[in-house]
KEMIBA-455379 format. One record per residue (C-alpha): x, y, z. Coordinates in steps of 0.2 Angstrom, whole numbers, padded with zeros to 4 digits, always signed. Example, Ala and Ser with C-alpha at 12.3 -4.5 7.8 and 13.67 -1.06 7.14 Angstrom:
+0062-0022+0039/+0068-0005+0036/
# end
This chain:
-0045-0005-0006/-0057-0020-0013/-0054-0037-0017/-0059-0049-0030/-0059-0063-0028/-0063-0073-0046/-0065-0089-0041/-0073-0107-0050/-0073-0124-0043/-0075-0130-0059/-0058-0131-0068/-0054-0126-0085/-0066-0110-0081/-0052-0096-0087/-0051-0090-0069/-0030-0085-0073/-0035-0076-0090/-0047-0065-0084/-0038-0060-0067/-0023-0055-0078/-0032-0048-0093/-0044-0039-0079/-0027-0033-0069/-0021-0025-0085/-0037-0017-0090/-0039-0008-0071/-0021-0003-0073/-0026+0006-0091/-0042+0013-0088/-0032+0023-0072/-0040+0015-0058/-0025+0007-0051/-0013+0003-0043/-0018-0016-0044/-0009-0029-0034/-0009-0048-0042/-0011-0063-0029/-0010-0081-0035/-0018-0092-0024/-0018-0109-0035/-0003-0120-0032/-0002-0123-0051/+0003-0105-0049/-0001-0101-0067/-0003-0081-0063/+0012-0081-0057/+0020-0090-0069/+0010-0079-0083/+0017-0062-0075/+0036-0068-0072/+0035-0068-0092/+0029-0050-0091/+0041-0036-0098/+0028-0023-0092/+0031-0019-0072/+0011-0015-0069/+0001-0023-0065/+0010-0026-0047/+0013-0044-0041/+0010-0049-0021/+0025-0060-0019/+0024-0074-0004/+0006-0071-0001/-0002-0088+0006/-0020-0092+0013/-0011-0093+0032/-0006-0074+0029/-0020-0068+0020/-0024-0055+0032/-0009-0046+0035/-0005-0047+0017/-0021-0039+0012/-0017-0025+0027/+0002-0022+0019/-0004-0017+0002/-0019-0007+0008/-0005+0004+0018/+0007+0003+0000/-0008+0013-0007/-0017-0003-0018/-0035-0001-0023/-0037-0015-0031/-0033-0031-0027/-0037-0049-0039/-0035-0066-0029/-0034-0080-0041/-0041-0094-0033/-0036-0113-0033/-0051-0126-0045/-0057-0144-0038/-0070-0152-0031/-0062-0160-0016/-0065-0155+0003/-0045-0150+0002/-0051-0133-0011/-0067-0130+0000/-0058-0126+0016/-0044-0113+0005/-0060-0104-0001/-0069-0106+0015/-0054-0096+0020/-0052-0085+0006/-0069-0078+0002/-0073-0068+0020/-0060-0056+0012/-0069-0052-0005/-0077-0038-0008/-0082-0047-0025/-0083-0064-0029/-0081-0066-0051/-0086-0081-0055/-0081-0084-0073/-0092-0099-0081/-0090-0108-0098/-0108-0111-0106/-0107-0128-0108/-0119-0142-0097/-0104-0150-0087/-0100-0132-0081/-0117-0125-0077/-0120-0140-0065/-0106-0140-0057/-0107-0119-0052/-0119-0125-0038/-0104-0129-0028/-0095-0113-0028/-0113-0102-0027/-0116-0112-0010/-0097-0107-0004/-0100-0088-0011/-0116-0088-0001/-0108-0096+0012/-0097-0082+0015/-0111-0069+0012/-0102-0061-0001/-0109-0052-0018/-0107-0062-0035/-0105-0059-0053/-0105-0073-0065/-0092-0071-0082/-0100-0082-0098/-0081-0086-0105/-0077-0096-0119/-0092-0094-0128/-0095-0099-0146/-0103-0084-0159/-0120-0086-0160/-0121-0101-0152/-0138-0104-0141/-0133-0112-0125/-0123-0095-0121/-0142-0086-0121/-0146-0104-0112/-0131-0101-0099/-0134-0084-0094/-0154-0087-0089/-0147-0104-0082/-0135-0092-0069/-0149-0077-0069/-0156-0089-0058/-0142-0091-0045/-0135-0072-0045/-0131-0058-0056/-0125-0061-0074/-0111-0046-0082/-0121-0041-0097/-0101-0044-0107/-0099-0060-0113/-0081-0065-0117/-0081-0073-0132/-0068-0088-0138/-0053-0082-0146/-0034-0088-0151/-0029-0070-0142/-0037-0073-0124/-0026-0090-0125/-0010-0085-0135/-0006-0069-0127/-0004-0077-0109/+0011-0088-0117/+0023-0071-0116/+0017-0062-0101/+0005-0052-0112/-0015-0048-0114/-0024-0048-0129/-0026-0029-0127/-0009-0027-0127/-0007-0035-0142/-0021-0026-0151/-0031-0014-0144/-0042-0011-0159/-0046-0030-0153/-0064-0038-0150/-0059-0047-0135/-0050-0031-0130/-0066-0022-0131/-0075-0037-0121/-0062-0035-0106/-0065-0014-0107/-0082-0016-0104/-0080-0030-0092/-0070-0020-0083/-0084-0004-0083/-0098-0015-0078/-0087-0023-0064/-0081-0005-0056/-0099+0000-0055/-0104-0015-0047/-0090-0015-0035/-0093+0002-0028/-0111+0000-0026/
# end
């Protein structure tokens, strides 16, 4: 089983949507069973798969930090292989300590990053925390505008801190819109650009994760 962790200190990164488009993704390309865990108090994953019609993929009800590791163990023995923690944003010492405590259980740590100057300065905080831990990294540019040079800027910016997935997840109404209804954008179309985007995302991630 392996855990990824997609985590961001900076809010507003898109942490929930790619953890729930990602979840579906793994579950379509055949490489599940995936299991869901919210870890944010907002509890927006949560909140976006109790909207869900679809059963897959799965949801890890009552997992907390304090149980973590037993958690983890019971959906390793219900045959999981893939398990996505959404992780709580802020800056404050109160967030550190729950990813302090949350990261030695990552297998991956997804980073997703919007390329914007506010975001790239504050990724410093969750690198150091991803580091800390000694675990492997993969930054996501999210919410990038077409043709737009600070996303080239941003992914040199990162090159500098880890690995960068060559995808880049562009901004579109779908990403947003479909996670009012429990859905994904490739649910909706999956002829879709942004569903393409998360396909590959997912190819690039898979390989990464079993290396």
């Amino acid at each position: 089983m392996y855990v990824i962790v997609v985590t961001s200190r900076k809010g507003g990164a898109g942490k929930t949507t790619v953890a729930a488009h990602l979840g579906v993704e793994i579950e379509r390309a055949g490489d599940g069973p995936v299991a869901l865990v919210d870890l944010d108090e907002q509890g927006s994953l949560a909140g976006w798969w109790n909207a869900r019609k679809e059963e897959l993929p799965r949801f890890a009800q009552q997992v907390k930090i304090a149980n973590l590791s037993e958690s983890l163990e019971a959906l390793k023995g219900h045959g999981i292989k893939i398990v996505l923690i959404d992780t709580p944003p802020g800056m404050g010492r109160e967030t550190q300590v729950a990813l302090e405590k949350i990261l030695p259980y990552a297998d991956l740590a997804l980073i997703p990053t919007r390329p914007s100057p506010l975001d790239l300065r504050a990724i410093g905080r969750t690198v150091e925390l991803v580091e800390g831990a000694d675990k492997r990294m993969v930054f996501v540019i999210n919410g990038a505008a077409n043709r737009a040079r600070i996303t080239g800027d941003a992914a040199v910016a990162l090159s500098q801190h880890g690995t960068v997935a060559p995808v880049t997840l562009y901004q579109r109404t779908d990403f947003a819109s479909s996670m009012i209804d429990g859905r994904t954008a490739q649910e909706i179309d999956p002829e879709s650009k942004s569903a393409t985007e998360i396909a590959d995302l997912w190819k690039y991630v898979s390989k990464h994760l079993r290396k």
